[in-house]
C-alpha positions as semicolon CSV with decimal commas, in nm:
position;residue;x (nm);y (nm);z (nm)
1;X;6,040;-6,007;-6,889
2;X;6,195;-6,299;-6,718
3;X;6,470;-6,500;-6,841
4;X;6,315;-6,828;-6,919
5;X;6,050;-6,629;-7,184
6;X;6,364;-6,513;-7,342
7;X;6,466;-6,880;-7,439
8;X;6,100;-6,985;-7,552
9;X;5,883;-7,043;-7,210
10;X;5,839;-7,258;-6,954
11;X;5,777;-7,628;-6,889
12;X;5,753;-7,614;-6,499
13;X;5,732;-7,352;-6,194
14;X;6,029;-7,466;-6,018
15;X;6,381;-7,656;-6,053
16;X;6,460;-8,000;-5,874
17;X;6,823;-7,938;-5,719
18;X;7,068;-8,176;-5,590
19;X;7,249;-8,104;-5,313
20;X;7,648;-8,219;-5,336
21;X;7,775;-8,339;-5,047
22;X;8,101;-8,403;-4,839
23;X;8,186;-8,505;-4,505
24;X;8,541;-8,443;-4,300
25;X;8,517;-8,912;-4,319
26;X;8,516;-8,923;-4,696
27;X;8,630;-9,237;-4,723
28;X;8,418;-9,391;-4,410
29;X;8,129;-9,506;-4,600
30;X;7,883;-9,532;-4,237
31;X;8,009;-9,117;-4,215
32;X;7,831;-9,038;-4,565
33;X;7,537;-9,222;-4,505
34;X;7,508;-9,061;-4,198
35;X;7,545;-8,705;-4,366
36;X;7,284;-8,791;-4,680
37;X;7,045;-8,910;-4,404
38;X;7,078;-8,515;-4,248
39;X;7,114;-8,363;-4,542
40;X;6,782;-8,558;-4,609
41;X;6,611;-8,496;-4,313
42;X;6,712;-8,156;-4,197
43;X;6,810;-7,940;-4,521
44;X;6,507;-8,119;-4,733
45;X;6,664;-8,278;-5,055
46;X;6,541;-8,543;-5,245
47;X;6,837;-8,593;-5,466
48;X;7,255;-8,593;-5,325
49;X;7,551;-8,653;-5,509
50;X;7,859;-8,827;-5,315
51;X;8,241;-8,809;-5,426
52;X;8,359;-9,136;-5,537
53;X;8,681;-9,106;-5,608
54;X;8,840;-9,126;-5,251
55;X;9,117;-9,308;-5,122
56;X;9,004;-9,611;-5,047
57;X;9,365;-9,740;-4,836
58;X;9,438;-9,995;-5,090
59;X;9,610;-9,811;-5,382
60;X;9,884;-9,896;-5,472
61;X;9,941;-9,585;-5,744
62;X;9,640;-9,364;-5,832
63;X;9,845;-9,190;-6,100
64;X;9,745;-9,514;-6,299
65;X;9,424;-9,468;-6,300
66;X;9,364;-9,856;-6,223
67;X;9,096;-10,008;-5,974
68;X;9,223;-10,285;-5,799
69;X;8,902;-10,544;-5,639
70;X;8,980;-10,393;-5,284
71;X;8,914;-10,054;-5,417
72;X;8,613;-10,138;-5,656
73;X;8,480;-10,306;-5,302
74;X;8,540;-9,987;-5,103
75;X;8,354;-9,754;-5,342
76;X;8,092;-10,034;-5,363
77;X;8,055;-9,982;-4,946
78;X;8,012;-9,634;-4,988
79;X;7,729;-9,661;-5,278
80;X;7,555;-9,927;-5,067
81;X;7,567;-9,750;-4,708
82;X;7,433;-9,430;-4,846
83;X;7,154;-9,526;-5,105
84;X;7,031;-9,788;-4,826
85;X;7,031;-9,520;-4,573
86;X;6,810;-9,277;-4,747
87;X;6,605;-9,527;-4,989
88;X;6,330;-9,390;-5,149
89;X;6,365;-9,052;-4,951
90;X;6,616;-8,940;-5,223
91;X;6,771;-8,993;-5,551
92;X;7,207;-9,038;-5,531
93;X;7,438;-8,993;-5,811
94;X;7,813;-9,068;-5,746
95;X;8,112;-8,793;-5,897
96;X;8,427;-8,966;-6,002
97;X;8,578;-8,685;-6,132
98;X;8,765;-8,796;-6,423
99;X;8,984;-9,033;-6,286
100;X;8,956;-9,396;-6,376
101;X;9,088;-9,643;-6,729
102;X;8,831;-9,746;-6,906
103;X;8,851;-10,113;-6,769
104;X;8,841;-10,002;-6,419
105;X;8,544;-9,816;-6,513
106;X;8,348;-9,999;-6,635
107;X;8,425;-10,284;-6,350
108;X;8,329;-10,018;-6,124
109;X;8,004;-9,945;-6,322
110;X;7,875;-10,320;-6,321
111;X;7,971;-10,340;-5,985
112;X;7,728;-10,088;-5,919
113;X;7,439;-10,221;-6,094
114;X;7,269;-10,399;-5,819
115;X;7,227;-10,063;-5,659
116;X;6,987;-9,796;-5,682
117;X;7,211;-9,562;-5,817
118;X;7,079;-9,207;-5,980
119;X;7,365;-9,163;-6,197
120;X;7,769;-9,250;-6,198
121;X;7,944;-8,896;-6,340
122;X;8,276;-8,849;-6,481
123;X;8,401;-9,209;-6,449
124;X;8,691;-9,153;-6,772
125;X;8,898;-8,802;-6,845
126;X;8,682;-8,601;-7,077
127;X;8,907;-8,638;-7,372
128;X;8,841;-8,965;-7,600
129;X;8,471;-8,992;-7,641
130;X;8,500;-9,346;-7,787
131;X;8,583;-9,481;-7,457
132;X;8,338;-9,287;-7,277
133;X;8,111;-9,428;-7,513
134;X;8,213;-9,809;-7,445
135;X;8,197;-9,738;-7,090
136;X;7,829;-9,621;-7,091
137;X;7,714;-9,890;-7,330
138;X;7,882;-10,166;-7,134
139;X;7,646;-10,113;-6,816
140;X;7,306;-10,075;-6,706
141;X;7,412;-9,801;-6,417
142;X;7,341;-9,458;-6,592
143;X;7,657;-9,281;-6,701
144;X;7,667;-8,901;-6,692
145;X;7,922;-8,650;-6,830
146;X;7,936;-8,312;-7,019
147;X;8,070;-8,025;-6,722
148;X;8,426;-8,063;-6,933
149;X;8,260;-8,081;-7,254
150;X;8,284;-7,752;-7,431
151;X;7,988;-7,585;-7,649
152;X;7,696;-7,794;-7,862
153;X;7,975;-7,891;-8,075
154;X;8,150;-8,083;-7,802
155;X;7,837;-8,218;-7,661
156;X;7,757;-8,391;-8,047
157;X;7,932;-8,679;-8,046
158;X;7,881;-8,780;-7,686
159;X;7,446;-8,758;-7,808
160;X;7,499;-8,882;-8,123
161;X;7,692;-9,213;-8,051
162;X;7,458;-9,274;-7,733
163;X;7,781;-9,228;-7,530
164;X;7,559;-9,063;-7,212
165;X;7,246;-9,153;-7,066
166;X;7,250;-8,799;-6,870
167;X;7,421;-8,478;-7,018
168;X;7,502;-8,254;-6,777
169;X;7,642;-7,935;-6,922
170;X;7,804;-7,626;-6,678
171;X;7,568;-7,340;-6,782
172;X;7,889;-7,078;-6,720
173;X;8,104;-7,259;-6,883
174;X;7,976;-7,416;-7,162
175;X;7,852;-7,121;-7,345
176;X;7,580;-6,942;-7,117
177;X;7,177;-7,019;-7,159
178;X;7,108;-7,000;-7,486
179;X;7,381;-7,240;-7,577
180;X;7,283;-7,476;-7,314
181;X;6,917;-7,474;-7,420
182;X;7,081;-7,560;-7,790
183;X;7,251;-7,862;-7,626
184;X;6,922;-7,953;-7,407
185;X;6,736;-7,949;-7,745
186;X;6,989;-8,161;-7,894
187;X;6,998;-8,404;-7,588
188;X;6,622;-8,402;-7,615
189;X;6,622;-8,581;-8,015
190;X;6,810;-8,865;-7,833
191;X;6,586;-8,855;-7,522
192;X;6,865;-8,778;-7,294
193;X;6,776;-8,581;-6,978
194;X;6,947;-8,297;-6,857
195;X;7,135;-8,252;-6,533
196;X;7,336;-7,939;-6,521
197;X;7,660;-7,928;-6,370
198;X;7,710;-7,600;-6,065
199;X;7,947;-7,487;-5,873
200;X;7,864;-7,097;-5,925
201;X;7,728;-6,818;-5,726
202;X;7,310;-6,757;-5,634
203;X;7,309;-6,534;-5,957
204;X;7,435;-6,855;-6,207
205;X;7,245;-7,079;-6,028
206;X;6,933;-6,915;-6,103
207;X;7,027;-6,853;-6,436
208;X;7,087;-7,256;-6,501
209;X;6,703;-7,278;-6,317
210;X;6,556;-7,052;-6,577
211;X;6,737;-7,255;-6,830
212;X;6,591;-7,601;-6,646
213;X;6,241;-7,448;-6,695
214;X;6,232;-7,374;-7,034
215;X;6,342;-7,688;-7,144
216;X;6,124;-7,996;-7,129
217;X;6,430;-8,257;-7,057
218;X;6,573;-8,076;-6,745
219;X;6,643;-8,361;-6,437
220;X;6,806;-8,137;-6,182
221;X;7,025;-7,886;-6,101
222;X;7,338;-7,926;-5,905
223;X;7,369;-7,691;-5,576
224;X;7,732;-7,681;-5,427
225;X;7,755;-7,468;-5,159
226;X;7,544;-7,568;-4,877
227;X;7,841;-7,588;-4,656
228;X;7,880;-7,204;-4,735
229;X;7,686;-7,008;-4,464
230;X;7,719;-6,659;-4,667
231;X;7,625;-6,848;-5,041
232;X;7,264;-6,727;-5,016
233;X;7,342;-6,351;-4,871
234;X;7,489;-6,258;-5,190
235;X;7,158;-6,189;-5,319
236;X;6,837;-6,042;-5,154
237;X;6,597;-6,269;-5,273
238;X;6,587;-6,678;-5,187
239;X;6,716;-6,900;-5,424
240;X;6,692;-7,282;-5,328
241;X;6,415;-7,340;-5,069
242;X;6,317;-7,727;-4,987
243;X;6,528;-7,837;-5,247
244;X;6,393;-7,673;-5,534
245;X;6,407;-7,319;-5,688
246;X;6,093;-7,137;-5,834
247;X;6,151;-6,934;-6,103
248;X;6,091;-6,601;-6,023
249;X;5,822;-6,425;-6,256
250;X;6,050;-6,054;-6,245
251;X;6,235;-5,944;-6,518
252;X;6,548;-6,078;-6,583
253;X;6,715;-6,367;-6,377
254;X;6,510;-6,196;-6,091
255;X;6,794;-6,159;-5,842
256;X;6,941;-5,896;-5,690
257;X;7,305;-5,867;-5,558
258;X;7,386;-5,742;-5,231
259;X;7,674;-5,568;-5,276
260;X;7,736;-5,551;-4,891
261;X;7,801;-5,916;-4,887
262;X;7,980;-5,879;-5,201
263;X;8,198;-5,697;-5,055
264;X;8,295;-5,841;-4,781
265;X;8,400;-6,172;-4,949
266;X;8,621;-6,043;-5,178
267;X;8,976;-6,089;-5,252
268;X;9,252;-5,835;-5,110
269;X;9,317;-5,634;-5,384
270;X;9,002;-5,654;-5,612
271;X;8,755;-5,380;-5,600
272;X;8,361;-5,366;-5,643
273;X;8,316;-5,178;-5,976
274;X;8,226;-4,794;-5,925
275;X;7,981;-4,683;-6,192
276;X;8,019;-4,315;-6,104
């Protein structure tokens, strides 16, 4: 049977995914909007995520972890060009990737507010869940965390205290899909969506969409590798089409790997496994 019926059934036919995106002009906030628009119009996304944690020209020491106003500005240019670009066309979250205080952050945050911004992820390390809690609470934007959180036992506190608005646990890492479901199903007594962190192969991927049917608070899926022109040839079967991924009704995950490809992207040295 497939996957999903293995952790209780489905709630929907297919998975939302967000695409994450970069551009060579990082920090050139007219350069994102311009890729989010294509990524719009010619890939077929509804939701992005942008990095926000890019030099900005201003610092004076990122090792700090301080914002100064000139750099709060810049990241404010970049939020603005990219969710006016697209509009209503697509939902945009903004990754900051661990590495602000928890003043600058929360600046940062209600500097964001007057935009329409899907979530802000990551804006404090991972570590002290009391500031990540006074950062979320301090600001309408919606705070997300939880790729760096380990098992339902690390996840607790950050549901309990109301320290996240999204949780977004990495279905590899955290524990595989039954633990996630346990987390979703926690999230869920706190009504806190799920958004599940990705940067993994067609195979996890579709694993993390069988998990995003079967519970009822799944927001999206995150899809990493569209810059990758061999992601999708590691399995015969398609995996995200027009930004979404229907979960296949075979048993299992419902992929298959094509160990041709396989092959040919591995490392020197390593060796596909010979079951003879």
């Amino acid at each position: 049977m497939p996957a999903y019926q293995l952790l209780g059934g489905k709630y929907r036919d297919e998975v939302r995914v967000y695409c994450d995106c970069h551009t060579e002009a990082e920090a050139d906030p007219i350069a994102c909007a311009d890729e989010a628009e294509r990524v719009v119009e010619e890939l077929g996304y509804d939701a992005l995520k942008f990095d926000l944690d890019v030099p900005s020209g201003h610092e004076k020491d990122r090792a700090n972890r301080h914002l100064r106003a000139p750099e709060i500005e810049h990241k404010a240019s970049i939020v603005e060009a990219i969710t006016e670009r697209v509009g209503s066309r697509a939902d945009v979250a903004f990754d900051c990737h661990w590495t602000f205080s928890g003043g600058s952050a929360k600046r940062l945050a209600k500097r964001l507010e007057e935009y329409d911004v899907w979530w802000l992820e990551d804006p404090v390390p991972p570590e002290n869940h009391d500031v990540q809690r006074e950062v979320t609470r301090c600001t309408s934007t919606p705070i997300t965390v939880g790729e760096n959180v380990y098992r339902t036992h690390g996840q607790r506190r950050l549901l309990e205290e109301q320290a996240v608005d999204i949780i977004a646990p990495d279905m590899p890492k955290v524990g595989g899909m039954r633990e996630t479901r346990k987390i979703a199903d926690l999230a869920d007594l706190y009504y806190v969506p799920v958004a599940m962190h990705n940067v993994a192969s067609p195979v996890a991927t579709m694993a993390s969409a069988h998990v995003g049917a079967a519970i009822s608070n799944a927001l999206a899926v995150e899809y990493h590798s569209y810059e990758l022109g061999w992601w999708a040839d590691l399995v015969e079967e398609p995996v995200i089409e027009d930004g979404a991924i229907e979960v296949p009704e075979k048993p299992g995950l419902g992929v298959t790997l094509d160990l041709d490809t396989v092959a040919d992207h591995m490392v020197e040295g390593e060796e596909l496994f010979d079951e003879a």
